[in-house]
Phi, psi and omega in degrees: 000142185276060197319341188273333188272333175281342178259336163316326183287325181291313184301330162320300189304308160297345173263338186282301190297346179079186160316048165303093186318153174297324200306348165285320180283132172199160191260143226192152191263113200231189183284128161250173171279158198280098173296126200257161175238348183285136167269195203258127168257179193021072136289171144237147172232142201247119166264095218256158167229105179289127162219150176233148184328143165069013183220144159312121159335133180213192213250147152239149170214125174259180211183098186266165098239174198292349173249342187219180178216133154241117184249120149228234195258347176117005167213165203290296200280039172257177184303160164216184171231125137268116167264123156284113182265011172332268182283356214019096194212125190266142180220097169271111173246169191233107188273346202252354184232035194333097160214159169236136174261091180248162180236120160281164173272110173267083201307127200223109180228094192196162196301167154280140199308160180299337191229048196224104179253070169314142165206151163224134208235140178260120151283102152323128182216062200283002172274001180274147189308097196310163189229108179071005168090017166209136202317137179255145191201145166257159197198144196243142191248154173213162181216130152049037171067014195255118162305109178275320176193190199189118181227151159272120210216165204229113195277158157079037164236128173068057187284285184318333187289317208257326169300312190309293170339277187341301209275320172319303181275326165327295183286346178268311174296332185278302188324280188309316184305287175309335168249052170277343157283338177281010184260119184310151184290341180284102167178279201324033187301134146000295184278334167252347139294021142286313206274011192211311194253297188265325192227051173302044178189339175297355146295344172263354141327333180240041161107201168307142162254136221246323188218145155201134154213190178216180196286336186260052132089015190270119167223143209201115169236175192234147202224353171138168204199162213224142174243119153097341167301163160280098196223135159341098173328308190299340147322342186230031168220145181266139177318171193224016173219030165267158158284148208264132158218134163241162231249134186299126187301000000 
């Protein structure tokens, strides 16, 4: 098992989320997803090749369907995060401290702050190669004119796959938005409260994003993807004798 790559997903998951004191996490009996015994059908399946500064590139696979998102490691037993998109409800687990981490969704709805300025500029390309018989375009995102990141996106391909995303990041932002005290103020930058707290989902305004990166060595490239599979119900429900911990309300 790939243990280095399962604790990057929880540490990840938890840096989107900042500095939570633990003293917020506690276990606790919580709403799970409804476990199915049939199997799941139209699932996608989205195949990603993940890198961070200073690290080898390693596999992401998401698993879509119109009630969940599931991200692991690129196999059934590895650790994983379920997003319910029901409840919008985050579930991280771990096989190896069988425990589960869950995050409620805290819903947050209001202008951006006055002194917070999106913009996005589209890099035209017309030599680039179609995907699916369709034009691929890129676009550099800015906060207060400073560039944050920067993606290639593919419009109209895998649209329920790519809403699923959306609602994911969406929901880890509203999450983050409600623990803005653990986050120190030099952190509070332009660019991470655009891309982590109020607009963690405008790359996906313009379809699959295909390729995304930023200046600190971080890339997520698509590496293939699947329409129309069969995949074992139990890929989208969490054991029921690990320990429940939930991230303080």
């Amino acid at each position: 098992m790939r243990k280095g790559t399962n604790n990057r997903k929880r540490s990840a998951l938890l840096a989107i989320l900042s500095i939570i004191p633990l003293g917020t996490v506690c276990s606790q009996s919580a709403t799970s997803p409804v476990v199915q015994t049939e199997n799941i059908t139209n699932v996608s399946v989205i195949l990603f090749a993940e890198q961070e500064a200073g690290i080898d590139p390693y596999p992401v696979r998401l698993l879509t369907s119109p009630d969940y998102v599931r991200i692991d490691d690129g196999y059934d037993e590895s650790d994983y995060v379920l997003f319910d998109r029901r409840t919008h409800t985050v579930f991280s687990v771990s096989h190896d401290e069988h425990s589960i981490l869950e995050i409620r969704n805290h819903p947050f709805s209001g202008p951006l702050p006055s002194d917070l300025s999106l913009t996005e500029i589209p890099i035209v390309d017309k030599e680039a190669p179609t995907i699916a018989g369709k034009q691929p375009q890129q676009f550099e995102y800015l906060a207060n004119g400073n560039t944050c990141y920067q993606s290639i996106s593919v419009s109209g391909l895998l649209d329920e796959a790519v809403a699923g995303m959306a609602e994911y990041a969406v929901a880890l932002g509203e999450r983050q938005l409600n623990n803005m005290q653990s986050v120190p103020e030099t952190m509070r930058t332009p660019c991470f409260l655009s891309r982590y707290v109020y607009a963690p989902g405008r790359h996906y305004t313009h379809g699959l994003p295909v390729q995304v990166w930023d200046d600190s060595g971080y890339n997520r490239s698509l590496t293939d993807f699947r329409t129309g599979e069969t995949v074992r119900a139990a890929l989208f429900s969490i054991p029921d004798n690990y320990e429940r911990m939930l991230l303080g309300e």
